[in-house]
N, C-alpha and C positions, 0 to 999 in steps of 0.2 A: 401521521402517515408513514411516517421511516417505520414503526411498527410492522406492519403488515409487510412489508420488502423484505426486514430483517427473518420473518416466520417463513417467509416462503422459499429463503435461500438453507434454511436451519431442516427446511422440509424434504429438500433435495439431496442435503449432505449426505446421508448414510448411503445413498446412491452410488455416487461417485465414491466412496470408499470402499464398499463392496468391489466393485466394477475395476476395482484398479488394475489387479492380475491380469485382469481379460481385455484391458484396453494397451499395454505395453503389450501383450501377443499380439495386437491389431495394429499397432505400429510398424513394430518391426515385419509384420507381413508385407504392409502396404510399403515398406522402404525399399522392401526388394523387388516388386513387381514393378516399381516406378520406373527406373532406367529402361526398361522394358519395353514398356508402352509411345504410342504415340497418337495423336488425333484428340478428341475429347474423353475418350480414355484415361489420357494421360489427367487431363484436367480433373475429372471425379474423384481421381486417385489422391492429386493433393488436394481438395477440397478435403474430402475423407480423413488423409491422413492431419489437414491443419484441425480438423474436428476434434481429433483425438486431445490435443493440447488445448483449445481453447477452453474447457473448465478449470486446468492449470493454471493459466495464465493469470489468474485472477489473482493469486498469491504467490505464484513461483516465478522468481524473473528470468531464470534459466528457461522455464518454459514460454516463459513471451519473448525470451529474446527467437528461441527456433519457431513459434507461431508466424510469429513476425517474417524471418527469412522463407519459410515456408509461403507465406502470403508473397512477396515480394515474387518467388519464385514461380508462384500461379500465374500473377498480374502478369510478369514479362513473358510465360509460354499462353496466355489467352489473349495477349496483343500481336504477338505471332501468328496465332491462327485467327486473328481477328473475332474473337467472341467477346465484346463489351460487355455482356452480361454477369460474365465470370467475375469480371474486373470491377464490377459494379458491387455484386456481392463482395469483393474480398475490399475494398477502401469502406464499405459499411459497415464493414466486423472488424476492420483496423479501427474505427472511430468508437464501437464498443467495447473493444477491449482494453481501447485509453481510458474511458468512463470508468469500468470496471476497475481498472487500477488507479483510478481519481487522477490522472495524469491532464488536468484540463488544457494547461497551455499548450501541451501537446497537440488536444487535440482543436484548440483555438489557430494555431500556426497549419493544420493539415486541413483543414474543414473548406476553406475557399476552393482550391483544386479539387477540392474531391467532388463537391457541389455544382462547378462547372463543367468536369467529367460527365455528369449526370443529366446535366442538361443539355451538355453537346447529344447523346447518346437517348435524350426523352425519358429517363426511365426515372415517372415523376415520383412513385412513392416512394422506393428510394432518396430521391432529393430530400422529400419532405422527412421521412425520418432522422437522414442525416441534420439537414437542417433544427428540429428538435434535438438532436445530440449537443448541437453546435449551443443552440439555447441552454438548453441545461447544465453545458461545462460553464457558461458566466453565472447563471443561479446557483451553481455550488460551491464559486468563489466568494460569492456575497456581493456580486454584479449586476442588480435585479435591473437598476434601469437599460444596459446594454444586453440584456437578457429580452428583457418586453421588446426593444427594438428588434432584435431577431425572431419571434414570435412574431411580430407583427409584419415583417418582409414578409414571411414566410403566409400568411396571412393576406395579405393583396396580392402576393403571386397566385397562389392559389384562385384566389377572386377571381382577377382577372382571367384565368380558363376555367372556370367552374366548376372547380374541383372539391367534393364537399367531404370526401376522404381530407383531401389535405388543410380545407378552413377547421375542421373537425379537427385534425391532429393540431392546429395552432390555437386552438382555443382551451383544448389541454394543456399543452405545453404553458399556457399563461396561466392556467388555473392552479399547475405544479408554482409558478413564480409567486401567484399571489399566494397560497399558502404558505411559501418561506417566512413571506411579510407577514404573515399574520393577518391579510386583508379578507378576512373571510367572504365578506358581500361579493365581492368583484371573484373571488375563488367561484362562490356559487354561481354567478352566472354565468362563467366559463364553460366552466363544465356544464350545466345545463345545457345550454349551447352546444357544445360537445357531442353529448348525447341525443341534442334532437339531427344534427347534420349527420350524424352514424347512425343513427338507430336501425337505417332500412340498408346497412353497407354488410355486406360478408368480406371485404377485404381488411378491413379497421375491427375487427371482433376486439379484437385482445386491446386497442383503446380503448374501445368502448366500455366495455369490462372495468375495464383501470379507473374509466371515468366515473362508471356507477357506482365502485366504490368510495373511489377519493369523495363524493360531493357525499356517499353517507359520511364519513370519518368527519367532513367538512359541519355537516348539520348538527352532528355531535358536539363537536367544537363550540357550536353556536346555543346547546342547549335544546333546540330543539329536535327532539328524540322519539316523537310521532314521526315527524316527516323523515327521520333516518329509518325508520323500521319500515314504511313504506316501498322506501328504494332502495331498501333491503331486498325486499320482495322482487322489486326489476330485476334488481342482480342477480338474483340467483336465475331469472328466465333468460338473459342475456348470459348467463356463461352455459345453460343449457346448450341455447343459440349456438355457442363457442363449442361446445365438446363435437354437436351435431357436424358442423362445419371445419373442424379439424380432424373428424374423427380418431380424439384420443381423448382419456380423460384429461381433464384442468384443473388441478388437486392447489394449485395455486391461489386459481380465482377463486373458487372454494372456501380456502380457508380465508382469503380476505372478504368472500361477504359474511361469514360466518364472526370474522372479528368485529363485522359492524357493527353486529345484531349482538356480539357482549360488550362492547365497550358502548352500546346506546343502555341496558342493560345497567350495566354497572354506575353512568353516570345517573342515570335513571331513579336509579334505588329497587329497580327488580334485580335483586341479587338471583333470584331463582331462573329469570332466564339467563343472566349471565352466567350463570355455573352450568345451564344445559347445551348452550354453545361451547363452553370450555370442555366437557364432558367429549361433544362432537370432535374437536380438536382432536383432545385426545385418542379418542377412537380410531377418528383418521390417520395418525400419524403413531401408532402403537405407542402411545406412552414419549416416543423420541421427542418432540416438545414439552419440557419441561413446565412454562410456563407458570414459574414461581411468583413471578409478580404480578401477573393476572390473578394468580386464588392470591396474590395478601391483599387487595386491593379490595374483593371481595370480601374476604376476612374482616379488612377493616371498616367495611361496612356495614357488615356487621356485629360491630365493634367485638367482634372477638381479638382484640390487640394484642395478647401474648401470642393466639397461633400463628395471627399477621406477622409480627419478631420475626417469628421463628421462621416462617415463608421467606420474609425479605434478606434473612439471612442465606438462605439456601440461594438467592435470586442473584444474591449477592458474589456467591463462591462461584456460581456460573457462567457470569457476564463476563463480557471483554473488558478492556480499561478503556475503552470509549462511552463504553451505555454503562460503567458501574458508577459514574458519579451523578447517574441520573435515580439510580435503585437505591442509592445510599439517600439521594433528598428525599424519597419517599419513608424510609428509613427515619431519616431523624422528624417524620410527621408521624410516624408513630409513637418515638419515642416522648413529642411533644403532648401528643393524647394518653400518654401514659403518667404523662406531670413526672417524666426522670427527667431534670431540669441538667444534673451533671452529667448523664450522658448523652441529652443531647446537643451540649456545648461542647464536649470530646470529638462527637460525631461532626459536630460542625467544624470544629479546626481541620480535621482530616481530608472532610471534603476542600476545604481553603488548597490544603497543602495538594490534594489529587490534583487541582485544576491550574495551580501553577506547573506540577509537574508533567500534568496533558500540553500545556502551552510549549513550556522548553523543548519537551519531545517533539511533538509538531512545528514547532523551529526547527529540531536536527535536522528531521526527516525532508525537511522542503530542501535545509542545505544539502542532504542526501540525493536529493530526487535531481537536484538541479547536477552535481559532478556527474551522478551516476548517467543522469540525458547524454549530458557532455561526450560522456566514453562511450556511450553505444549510438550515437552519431557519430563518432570518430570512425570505428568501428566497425558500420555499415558502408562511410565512406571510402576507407581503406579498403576494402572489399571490392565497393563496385569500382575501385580505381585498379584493382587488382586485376579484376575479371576484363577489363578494357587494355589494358598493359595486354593481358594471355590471346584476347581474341584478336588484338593490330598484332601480337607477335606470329600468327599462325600466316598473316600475309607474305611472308617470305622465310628462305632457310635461311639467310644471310643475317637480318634483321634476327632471329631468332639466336644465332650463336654469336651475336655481339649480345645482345642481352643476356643470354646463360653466361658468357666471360664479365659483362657487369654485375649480376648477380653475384658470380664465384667472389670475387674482387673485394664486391660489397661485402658480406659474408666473412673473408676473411678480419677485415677492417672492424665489423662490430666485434668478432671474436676475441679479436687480439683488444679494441679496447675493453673487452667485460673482464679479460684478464689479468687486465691491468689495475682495474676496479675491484677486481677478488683480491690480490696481491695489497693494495690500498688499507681495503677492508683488514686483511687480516694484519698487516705493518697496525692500523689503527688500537685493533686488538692487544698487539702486543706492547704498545707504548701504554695504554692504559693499562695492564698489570703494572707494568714498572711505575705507572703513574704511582697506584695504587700501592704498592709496596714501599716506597718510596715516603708518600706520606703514612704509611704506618710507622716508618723509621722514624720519621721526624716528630710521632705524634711520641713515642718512647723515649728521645730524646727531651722533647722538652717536660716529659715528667718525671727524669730522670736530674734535671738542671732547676735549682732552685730560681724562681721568677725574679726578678730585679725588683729595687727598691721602690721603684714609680708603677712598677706595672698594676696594682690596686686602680691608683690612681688613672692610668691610661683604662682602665676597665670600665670605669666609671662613666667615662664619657662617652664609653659606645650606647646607643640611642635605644629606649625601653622595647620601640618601634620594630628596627632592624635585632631585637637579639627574639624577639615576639616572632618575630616571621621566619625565623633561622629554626626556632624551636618548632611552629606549626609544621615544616615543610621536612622537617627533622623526622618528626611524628607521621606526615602523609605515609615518608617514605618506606619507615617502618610498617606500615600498616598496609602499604601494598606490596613489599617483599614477603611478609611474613602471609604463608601457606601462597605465596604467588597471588592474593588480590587482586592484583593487576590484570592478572587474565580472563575475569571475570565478564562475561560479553552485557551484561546490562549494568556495566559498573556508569555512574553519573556524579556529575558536579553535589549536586543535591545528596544524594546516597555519603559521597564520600566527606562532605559537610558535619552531617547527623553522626558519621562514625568516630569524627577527630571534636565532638561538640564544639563547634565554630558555628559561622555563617558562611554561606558562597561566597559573597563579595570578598571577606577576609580571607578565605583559602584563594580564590582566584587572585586576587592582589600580592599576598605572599609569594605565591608560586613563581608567578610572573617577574616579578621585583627579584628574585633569587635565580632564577633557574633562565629566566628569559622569554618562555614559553609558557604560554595556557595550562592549566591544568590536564585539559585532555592530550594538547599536544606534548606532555612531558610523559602522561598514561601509553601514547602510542607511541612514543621511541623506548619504553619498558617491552610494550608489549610486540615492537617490532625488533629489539635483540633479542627477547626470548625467542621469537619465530625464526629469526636466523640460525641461533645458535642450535633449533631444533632441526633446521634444514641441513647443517653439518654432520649431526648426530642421530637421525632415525629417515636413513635411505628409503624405509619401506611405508612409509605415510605420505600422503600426496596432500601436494600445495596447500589443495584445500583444506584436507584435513587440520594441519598445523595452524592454518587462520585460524579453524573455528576454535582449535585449543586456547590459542592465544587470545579469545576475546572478541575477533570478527568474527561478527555475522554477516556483511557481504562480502562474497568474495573480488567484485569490483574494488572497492574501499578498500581491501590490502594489498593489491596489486598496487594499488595508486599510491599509495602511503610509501610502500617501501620500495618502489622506485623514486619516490620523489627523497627519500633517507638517500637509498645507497647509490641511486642515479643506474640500477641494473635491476630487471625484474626479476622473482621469487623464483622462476622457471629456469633464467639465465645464471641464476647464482648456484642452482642444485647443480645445472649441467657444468658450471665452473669445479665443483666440491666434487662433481666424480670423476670429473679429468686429471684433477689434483691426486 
């Protein structure tokens, strides 16, 4: 089923990238007509203008972080004028646009309030969708039994006011869970169910829809491939239903009932319908779905297995590194009907090695996701402590110029100490050249002084161990000095392993044992004197820019790093270097 999601987001794209010019002119319109305005007015305007970003949001965190203020911004002027409605849409597209960015705990910690908001206020399908959000952030943890349990709340509340929209949306929602599990049966009756309590709704269309296809993909699964081509056939009257009742086209639902009807097809052994759906694909989407590992699949059904190669090869150069360790297994089943015995035992270490190195990665990125929360909760709070600090300050003038004198005060005090900390820095700087100098003297010296009579001797005893790990970390260093290495922004444990022919464990254990620090923590104090020493030396590139030279990719995570080095932030050091 992740199939059919993945097509219909691939089917949108060249949309939104077309559309970009003309959507940052529709920003910046809507930013200045805003102050402007007031009444509901005002409110369409940021709805409007949060629209404009909420495609972004999906991979830019820059742009979910102003989605985000944006929303916040709505909610507090539609509780103003008292419009719950408003408030009601914008806590519902805050909940999917944590989904979109897989941020579940997030949206596990915001989902009760938002849920009760909705209820205070009656606005049930709202509820119930969000409630489905709520479900599906524990189904994509791998949470399935406190998954079913919120499907099923969601489920007797519904009951209980006979709501057959919302028993409908929970009995999807459980048929999304029992497909995680692989419980086909119990998927099928879900959905079934599903589709009989929606069949006759026009506000549930696009479940509906959802549902007619999941339970084909579902029959697929199961083999039985009559009965998918069947409710193929619904499908496609029920997204009729859908285009009718939204009047726009549904290029989406479309192409997933059209996935049904090749992947029944293809399991099937009718490669010729599966190729005349694929054809449709194509048509529909000019060619922009490439859809390489649909024709090897067919290929290799009909065993033409060198074009299949050559297909899963292209499928291969296409895919992201999440779905390419799935193209690669299909991959070495070609390779296995080919009887290449040694490459498909090549192919299989690689995938070994892929899915250790998808594992590590998705460890960074949780420890990513969990700082990076951290600081825009901080963030947000500062903010609205900010804006409460300005709004008690406007209750008196008196109150007002003791706090501008505590400000001033304050102000000076951070100043003078970031001064003191540039001053630091740079004393720091200077003793390590002398450091530096100093042991080159002594290194000349003592090859300038014949070694003593024991010294053999005294060598001998230093441990195979420690002169091993002296040498490894010898070699690291060399190897990320030379051409700058170190600033490399996908540089890893692993990568830099394979370069020094070691193991992890051995480079991490050296590193640590010498240096004192992680591997990566010893990469980002490289990679955070170079960023400094580029912030002394090239006035005309901004913060960010130097991050990304130096190897960060977010720009959170080098704020955070080298305040946490220098104890003053990237911004405060520049403004230190041109006062200097």
């Amino acid at each position: 089923m992740k199939q059919f999601y993945i097509l219909s987001i691939l089917f949108l794209l060249p949309v939104f990238v077309s559309a970009q010019n003309s959507v940052q002119q529709q920003k910046d319109s809507l930013r200045k007509v805003l102050s402007q305005q007031e009444g509901e007015e005002k409110l369409k305007t940021y709805q409007q203008l949060a629209n404009r970003y909420y495609a972004a949001s999906v991979s830019d965190s820059l742009a979910m972080d102003t989605l985000f203020t944006l929303y916040n911004e709505l909610d507090a002027e539609a509780g103003r004028q008292q419009r719950p409605s408003y408030q009601v849409t914008v806590r519902t597209n805050i909940l999917s646009v944590l989904q979109n960015r897989g941020m579940f705990d997030e949206i596990i910690a915001r989902a009760p309030a938002t849920l009760e908001f909705m209820a205070k206020h009656k606005e049930w399908k709202s509820w119930y969708q969000s409630s489905r959000t709520l479900a599906e952030a524990y189904r994509r943890k791998g949470e399935y039994e406190q998954a079913l349990r919120e499907a099923q709340a969601m489920y007797d509340h519904a009951k209980e006011r006979q709501d057959a929209g919302g028993m409908g949306t929970a009995f999807y929602t459980m048929g999304r869970i029992y497909s995680s599990q692989r419980r086909f049966a119990e998927q099928e009756k879900c959905l079934r169910e599903c589709i009989r309590l929606l069949q006759d709704s026009t506000a549930y269309l696009n479940i509906l829809a959802n549902a007619c296809t999941g339970l084909g993909f579902n029959l697929v699964a199961q083999e039985r491939y009559d009965d998918a081509l069947l409710v193929a056939a619904e499908c496609e009257d029920v997204t009729r239903r859908y285009e009718e009742a939204s009047k726009s086209p549904q290029a989406s639902s479309w192409m997933n009932v059209w996935m049904v009807y090749l992947d029944a097809g293809r399991q099937s052994g009718d490669f010729d319908k599966a190729e005349f759906y694929l054809h449709k694909i194509d048509s529909a989407t000019n060619g922009s779905m490439k859809m390489y590992e649909e024709r090897a699949h067919i290929l290799k059904g009909r065993k033409r297995y060198a074009d299949a190669l050559e297909m899963i090869n292209k499928a291969i150069a296409s895919s992201n590194a999440a779905y390419k360790i799935q193209v690669k297994g299909e991959k070495l089943d070609i390779f296995i009907r080919l009887c290449e015995a040694d490459s498909a035992a090549l192919l299989f270490r690689e995938i070994i090695a892929d899915m250790d190195a998808r594992n590590n990665r998705e460890f960074t990125v949780q420890l990513d996701d969990i700082r990076t929360q951290y600081e825009v909760e901080k963030h947000i709070a500062e903010k609205q402590r900010n804006r409460s600090y300005f709004l008690f300050a406007l209750g008196g003038c008196f109150l007002l110029l003791i706090l501008l004198g505590t400000g001033i005060y304050h102000n000076r005090i951070i100043t003078g100490k970031n001064r003191g900390l540039y001053r630091q820095i740079k004393e720091q700087d200077r003793l390590r050249e002398e450091l530096e100098q100093m042991t080159k003297r002594y290194e000349n010296l003592l090859q300038s002084v014949p070694p003593p009579a024991d010294f053999e001797a005294e060598a001998v005893k230093e441990r195979p161990a420690d002169r091993r790990q002296n040498e490894l970390v010898e070699r690291l260093n060399r190897y990320l000095l030379d051409d700058k290495n170190f600033m490399k922004p996908d540089i890893d444990l692993d990568g830099l392993a394979l370069e020094l022919a070691t193991n992890r464990s051995s480079l991490f254990e050296a590193v640590k044992t010498i240096t004192g620090k992680t591997p990566m923590e010893y990469i980002h104090t490289l990679q955070l004197n170079e960023a400094r020493q580029m912030l002394n030396i090239h006035p005309d590139l901004t913060v960010e820019a130097i991050a990304a030279d130096c190897g960060f990719n977010n720009r959170q995570t080098f704020y955070r790093l080298f305040k946490e080095q220098y104890d003053i932030s990237p911004a405060e050091y520049r403004k230190m270097v041109k006062n200097r």
